[in-house]
C-alpha positions as CSV (number, residue, x, y, z in Angstrom):
1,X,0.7,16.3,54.1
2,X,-1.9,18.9,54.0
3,X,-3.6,21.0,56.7
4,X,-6.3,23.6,56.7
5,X,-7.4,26.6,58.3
6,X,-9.8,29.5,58.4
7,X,-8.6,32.7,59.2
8,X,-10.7,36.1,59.0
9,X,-13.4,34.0,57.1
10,X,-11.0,33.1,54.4
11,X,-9.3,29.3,54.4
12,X,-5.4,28.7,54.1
13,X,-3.7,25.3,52.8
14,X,-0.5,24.0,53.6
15,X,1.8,21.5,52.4
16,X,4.6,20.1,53.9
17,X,6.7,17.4,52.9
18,X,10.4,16.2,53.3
19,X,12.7,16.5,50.2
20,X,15.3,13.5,49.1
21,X,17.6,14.8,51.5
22,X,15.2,14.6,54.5
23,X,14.8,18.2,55.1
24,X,11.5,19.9,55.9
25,X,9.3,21.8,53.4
26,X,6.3,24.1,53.6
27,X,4.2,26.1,51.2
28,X,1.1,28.0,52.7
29,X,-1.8,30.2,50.1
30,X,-4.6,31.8,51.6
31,X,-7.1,33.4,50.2
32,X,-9.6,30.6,49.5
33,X,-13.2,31.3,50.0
34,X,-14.1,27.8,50.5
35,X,-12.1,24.9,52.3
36,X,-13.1,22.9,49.1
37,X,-10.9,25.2,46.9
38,X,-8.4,24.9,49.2
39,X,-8.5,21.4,49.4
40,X,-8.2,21.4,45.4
41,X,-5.2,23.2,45.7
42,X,-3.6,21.4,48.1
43,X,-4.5,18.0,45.9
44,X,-3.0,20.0,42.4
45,X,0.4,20.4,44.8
46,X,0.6,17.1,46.2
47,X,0.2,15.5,42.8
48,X,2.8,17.4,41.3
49,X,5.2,16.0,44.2
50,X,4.3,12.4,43.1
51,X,5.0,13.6,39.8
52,X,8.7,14.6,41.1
53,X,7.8,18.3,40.2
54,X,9.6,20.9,42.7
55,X,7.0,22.9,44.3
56,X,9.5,25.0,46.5
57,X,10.5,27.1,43.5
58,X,9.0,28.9,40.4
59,X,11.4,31.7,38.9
60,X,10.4,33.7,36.1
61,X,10.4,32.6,32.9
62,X,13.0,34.8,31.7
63,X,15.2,34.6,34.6
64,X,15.5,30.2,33.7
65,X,15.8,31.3,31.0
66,X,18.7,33.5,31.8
67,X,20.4,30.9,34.2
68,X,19.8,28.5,32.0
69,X,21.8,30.0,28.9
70,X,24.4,31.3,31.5
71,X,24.9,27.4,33.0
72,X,24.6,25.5,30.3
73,X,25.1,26.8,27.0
74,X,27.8,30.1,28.1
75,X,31.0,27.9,28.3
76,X,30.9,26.5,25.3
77,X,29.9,29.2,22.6
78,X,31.4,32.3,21.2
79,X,30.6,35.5,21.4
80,X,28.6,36.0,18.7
81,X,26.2,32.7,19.4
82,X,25.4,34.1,23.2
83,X,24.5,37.3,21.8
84,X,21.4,35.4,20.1
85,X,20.9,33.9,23.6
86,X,20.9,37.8,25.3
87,X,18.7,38.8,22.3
88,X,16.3,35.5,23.1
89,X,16.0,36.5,26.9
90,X,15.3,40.1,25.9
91,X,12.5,39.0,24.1
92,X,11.2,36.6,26.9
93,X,11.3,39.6,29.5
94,X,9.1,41.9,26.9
95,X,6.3,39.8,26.2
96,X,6.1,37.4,29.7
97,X,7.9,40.2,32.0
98,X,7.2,38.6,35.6
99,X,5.2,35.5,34.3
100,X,6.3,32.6,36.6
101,X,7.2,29.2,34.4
102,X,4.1,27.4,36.0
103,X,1.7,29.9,34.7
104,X,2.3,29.2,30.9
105,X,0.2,26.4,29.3
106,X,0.2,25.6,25.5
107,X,-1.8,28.5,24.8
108,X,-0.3,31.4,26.6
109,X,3.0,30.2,24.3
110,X,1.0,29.8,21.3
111,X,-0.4,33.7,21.9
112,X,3.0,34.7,22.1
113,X,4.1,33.3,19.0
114,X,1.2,34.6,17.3
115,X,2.1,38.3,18.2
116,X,5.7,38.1,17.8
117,X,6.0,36.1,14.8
118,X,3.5,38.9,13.0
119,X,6.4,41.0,12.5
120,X,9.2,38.8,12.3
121,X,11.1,36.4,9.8
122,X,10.5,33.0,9.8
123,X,14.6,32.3,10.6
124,X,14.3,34.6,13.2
125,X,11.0,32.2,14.5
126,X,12.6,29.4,13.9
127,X,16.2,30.2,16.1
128,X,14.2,31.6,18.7
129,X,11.8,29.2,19.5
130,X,14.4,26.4,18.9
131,X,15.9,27.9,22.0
132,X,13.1,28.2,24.1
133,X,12.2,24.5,23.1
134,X,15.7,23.6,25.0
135,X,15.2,25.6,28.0
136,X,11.9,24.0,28.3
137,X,13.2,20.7,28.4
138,X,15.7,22.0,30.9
139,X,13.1,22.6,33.1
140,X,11.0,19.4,32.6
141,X,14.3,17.6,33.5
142,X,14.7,20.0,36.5
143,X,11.3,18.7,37.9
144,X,10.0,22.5,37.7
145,X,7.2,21.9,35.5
146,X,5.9,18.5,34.4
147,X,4.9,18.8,30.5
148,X,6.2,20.6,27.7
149,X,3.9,23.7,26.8
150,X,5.7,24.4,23.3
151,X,5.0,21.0,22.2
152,X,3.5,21.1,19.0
153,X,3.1,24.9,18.9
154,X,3.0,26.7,15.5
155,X,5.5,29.2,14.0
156,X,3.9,32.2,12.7
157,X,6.1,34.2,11.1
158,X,5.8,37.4,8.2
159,X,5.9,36.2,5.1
160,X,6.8,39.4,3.4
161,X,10.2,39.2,5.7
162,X,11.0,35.8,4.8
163,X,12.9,35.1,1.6
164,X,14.7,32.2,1.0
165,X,18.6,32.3,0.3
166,X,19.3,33.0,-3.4
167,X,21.2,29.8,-4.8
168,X,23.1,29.8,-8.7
169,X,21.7,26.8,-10.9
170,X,24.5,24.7,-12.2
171,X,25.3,26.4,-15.4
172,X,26.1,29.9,-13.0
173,X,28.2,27.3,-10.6
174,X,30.2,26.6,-13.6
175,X,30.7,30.0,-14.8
176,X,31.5,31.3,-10.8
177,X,34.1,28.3,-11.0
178,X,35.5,29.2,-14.5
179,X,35.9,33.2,-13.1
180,X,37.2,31.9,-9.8
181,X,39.9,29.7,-11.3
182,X,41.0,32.3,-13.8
183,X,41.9,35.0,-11.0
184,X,43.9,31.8,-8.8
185,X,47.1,33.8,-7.0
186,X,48.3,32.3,-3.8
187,X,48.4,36.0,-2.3
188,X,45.1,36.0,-3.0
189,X,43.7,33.7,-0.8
190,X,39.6,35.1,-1.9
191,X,39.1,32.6,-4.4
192,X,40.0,29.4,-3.0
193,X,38.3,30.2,0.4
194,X,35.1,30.5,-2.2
195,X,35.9,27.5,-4.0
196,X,36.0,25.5,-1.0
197,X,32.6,26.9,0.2
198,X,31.3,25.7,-3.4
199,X,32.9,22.0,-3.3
200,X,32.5,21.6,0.7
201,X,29.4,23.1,1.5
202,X,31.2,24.1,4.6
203,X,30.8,27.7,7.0
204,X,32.9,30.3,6.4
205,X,34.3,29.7,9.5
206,X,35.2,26.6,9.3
207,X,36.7,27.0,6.0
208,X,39.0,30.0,7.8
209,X,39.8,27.1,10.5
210,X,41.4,25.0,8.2
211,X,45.1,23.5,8.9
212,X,47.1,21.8,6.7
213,X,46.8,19.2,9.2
214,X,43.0,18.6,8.1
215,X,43.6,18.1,4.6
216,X,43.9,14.4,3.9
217,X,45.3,14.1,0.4
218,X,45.6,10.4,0.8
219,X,41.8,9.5,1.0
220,X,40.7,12.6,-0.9
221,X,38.7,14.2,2.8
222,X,38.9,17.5,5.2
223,X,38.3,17.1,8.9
224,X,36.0,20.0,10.0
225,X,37.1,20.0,14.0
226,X,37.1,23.5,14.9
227,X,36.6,26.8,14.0
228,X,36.9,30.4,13.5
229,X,36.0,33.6,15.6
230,X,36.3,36.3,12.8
231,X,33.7,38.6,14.8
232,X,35.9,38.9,17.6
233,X,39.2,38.1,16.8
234,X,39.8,35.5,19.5
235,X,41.3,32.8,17.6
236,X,40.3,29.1,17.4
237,X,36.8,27.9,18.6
238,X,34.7,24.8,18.5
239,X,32.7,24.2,15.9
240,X,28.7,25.6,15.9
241,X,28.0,22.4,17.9
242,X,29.5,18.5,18.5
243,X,27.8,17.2,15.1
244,X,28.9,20.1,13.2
245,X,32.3,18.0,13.4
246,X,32.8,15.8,10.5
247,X,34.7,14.3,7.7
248,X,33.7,15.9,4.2
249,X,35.2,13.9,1.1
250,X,36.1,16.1,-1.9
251,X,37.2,15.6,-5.9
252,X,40.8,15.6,-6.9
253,X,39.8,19.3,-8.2
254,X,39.5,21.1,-5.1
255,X,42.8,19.1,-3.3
256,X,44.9,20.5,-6.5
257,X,43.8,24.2,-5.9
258,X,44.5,23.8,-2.6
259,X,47.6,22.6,-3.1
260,X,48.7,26.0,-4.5
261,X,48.4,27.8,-1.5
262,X,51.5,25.4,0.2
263,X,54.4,27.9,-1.3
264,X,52.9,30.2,1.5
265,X,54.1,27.7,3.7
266,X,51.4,28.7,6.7
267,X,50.3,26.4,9.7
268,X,46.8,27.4,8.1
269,X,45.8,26.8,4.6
270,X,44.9,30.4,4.2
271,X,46.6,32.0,7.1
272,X,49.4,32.4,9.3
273,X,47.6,32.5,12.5
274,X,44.4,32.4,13.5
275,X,44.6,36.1,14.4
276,X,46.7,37.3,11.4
277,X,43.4,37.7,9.0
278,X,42.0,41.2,8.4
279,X,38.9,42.1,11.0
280,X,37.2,42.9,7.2
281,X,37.4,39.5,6.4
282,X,33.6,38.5,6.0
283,X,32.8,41.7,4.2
284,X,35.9,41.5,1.9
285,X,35.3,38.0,0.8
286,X,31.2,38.9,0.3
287,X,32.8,41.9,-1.9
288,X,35.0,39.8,-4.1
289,X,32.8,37.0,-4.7
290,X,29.9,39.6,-5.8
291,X,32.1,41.5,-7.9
292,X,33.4,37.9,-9.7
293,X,29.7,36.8,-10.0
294,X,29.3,40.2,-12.0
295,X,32.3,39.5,-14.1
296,X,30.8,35.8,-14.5
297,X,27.3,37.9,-15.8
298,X,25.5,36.4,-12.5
299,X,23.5,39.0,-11.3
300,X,21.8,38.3,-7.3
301,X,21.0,41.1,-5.6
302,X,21.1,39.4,-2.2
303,X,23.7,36.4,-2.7
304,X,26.2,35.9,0.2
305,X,28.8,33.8,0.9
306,X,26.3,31.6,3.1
307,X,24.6,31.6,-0.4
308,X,27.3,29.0,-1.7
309,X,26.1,26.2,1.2
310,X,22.5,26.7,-0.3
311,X,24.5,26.3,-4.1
312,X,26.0,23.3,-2.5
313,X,22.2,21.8,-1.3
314,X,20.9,22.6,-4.8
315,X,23.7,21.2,-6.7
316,X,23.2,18.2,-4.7
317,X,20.0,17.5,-4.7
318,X,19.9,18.3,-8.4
319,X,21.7,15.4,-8.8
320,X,19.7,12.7,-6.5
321,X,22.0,12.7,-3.7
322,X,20.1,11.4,-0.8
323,X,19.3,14.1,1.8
324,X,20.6,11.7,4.9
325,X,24.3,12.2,3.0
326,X,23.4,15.8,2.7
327,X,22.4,16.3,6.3
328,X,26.0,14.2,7.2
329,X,28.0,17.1,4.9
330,X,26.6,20.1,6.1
331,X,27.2,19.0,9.8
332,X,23.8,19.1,11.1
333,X,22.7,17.0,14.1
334,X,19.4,15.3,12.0
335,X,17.7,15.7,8.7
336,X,14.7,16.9,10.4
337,X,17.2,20.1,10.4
338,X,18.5,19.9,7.0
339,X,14.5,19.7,5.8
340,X,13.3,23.0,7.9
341,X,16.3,25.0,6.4
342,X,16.2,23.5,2.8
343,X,12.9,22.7,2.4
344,X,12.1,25.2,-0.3
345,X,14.8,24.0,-2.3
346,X,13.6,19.6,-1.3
347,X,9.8,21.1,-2.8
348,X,11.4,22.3,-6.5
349,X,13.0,18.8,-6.5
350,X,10.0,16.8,-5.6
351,X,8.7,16.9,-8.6
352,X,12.0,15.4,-10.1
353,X,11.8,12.8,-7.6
354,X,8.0,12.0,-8.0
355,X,9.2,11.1,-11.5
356,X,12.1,9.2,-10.4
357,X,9.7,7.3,-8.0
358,X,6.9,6.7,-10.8
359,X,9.5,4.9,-13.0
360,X,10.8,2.4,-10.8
361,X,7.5,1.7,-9.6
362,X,6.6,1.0,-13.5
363,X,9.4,-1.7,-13.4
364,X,7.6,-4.0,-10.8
């Protein structure tokens, strides 16, 4: 219900209305020169009630932000993921400050992407705004506002920061593996955490995760159920998120070198514990493998170890593996992900599959 009235020549407009619990609620503006735009506004709140919008509250859009990070996403990540999260928030406060969530339509979010994106990478773009996508369908859910204002919003991003991972064709993949096998030592654990990257595709820290207990020599697979804090030393964690767990089936190869590694006679397949590896652990394996590429004559200035899951795409798709299978491997939660993050390398191969396509068209 609505009522008006005019005080020191200016009208007021109040709502009231009873929530699901039957208590009382009021919100009162004044201001309004005219009872008419008082009367709109009153009509714009009572149509967001029917709508099951909450008119009693409008925080910030950085603080739900904040709370909504802290309630639902905290619990269940590590340390290093809810940094990304602080970072995210940090950015909402700089650019919207005080902006309440109602305030922002389509194009107060596109303006914002247009000036931060300018300066920034289009991975950084793409990890941010997939955050603020789920915090805005936190609040659509949470009857605070009624329709999604990044829908359909563009990335900007600086093209001069964005390079795409370095991958090795399939003759350097060979060459890696030929240098990796030669320098096999079980107290060396280096090169078979790499050749499992290379044959599994997986993270590094679920590769570190690994337990004999995963390793199903049977039926030729590895259970990926967990993983790895290496930043932080704090043992076991889940895995980047519930799809990232999966079966991965592998060649006799990689199950052989593996094998090796049993006269250590560990609980994990490379270590003791899950805090008995060096802190230096991502930076020593990056070392080593860069140092075998060189002895291999493969020369990347900017390969990493999360270069071998891009390796991994390329070999795959190189050899007309369907990308639903590859979107299974890799863990991710659809292949609308696996085509944002690999869709440089799914263009060089379109023309190889134009080809394929042609041809088996020509047999109808």
């Amino acid at each position: 219900m609505a009522s008006f009235t005019k005080r020191n020549g200016k009208w007021q407009a109040r709502i009231s209305w009873h929530d699901e619990n039957g208590k009382l609620h009021q919100k009162a503006k004044s201001g309004f020169a005219t009872k008419a735009q008082a009367r709109d506004y009153a009509t714009k709140l009572e149509n967001e009630l029917l709508n099951g919008i909450d008119i009693s509250i409008n925080p910030s859009f950085a603080d739900y932000f904040k709370t909504w990070y802290e309630t639902y996403r905290l619990p269940k990540i590590s340390k290093a993921t809810a940094s990304g999260y602080v970072f995210a928030y940090r950015v909402l406060v700089d650019h919207f400050g005080t902006m309440r969530i109602k305030q922002i339509k389509r194009s107060t979010y596109q303006a914002f992407l247009n000036d931060y994106g300018k300066n920034h990478s289009l991975g950084t773009m793409r990890d941010l705004t997939s955050k603020i996508k789920s915090c805005v369908k936190s609040a659509i859910a949470d009857g605070i506002i009624s329709k999604d204002f990044t829908y359909n919003a563009n990335i900007v991003h600086d093209k001069a920061l964005t390079r795409n991972p370095e991958y090795l064709s399939i003759n350097e993949l060979k060459r890696l593996i030929q240098a990796l096998n030669a320098d096999l030592q079980p107290d060396n654990i280096k090169p078979y955490i790499i050749l499992t990257a290379i044959y599994t595709g997986a993270r590094f820290s679920e590769i570190l995760a690994l337990t004999w207990k995963d390793i199903d020599y049977l039926h030729r697979m590895i259970s990926i159920n967990k993983s790895i804090d290496y930043h932080y030393m704090t043992g076991f964690k889940p895995t980047k998120n519930e799809s990232s767990k999966r079966t991965i089936r592998v060649n006799d190869e990689l199950l052989r070198i593996l094998s090796q590694l049993k006269v250590n006679k560990t609980p994990l397949v490379f270590f003791k514990t899950p805090q008995s590896f060096s802190f230096n652990i991502s930076p020593d394996v990056n070392d080593y493998l860069k140092k075998t590429m060189k002895k291999a004559g493969i020369i990347k200035r900017n390969y990493t170890f999360h270069s071998l899951r891009h390796s991994h795409v390329a070999y795959l798709l190189s050899q007309g593996i369907d990308i639903y299978a590859i979107s299974k491997r890799l863990g991710h939660s659809n292949m609308t992900t696996t085509s944002n993050i690999y869709a440089y390398l799914i263009d060089e191969y379109k023309h190889k599959l134009d080809d394929e396509i042609e041809r088996k068209l020509a047999q109808l």
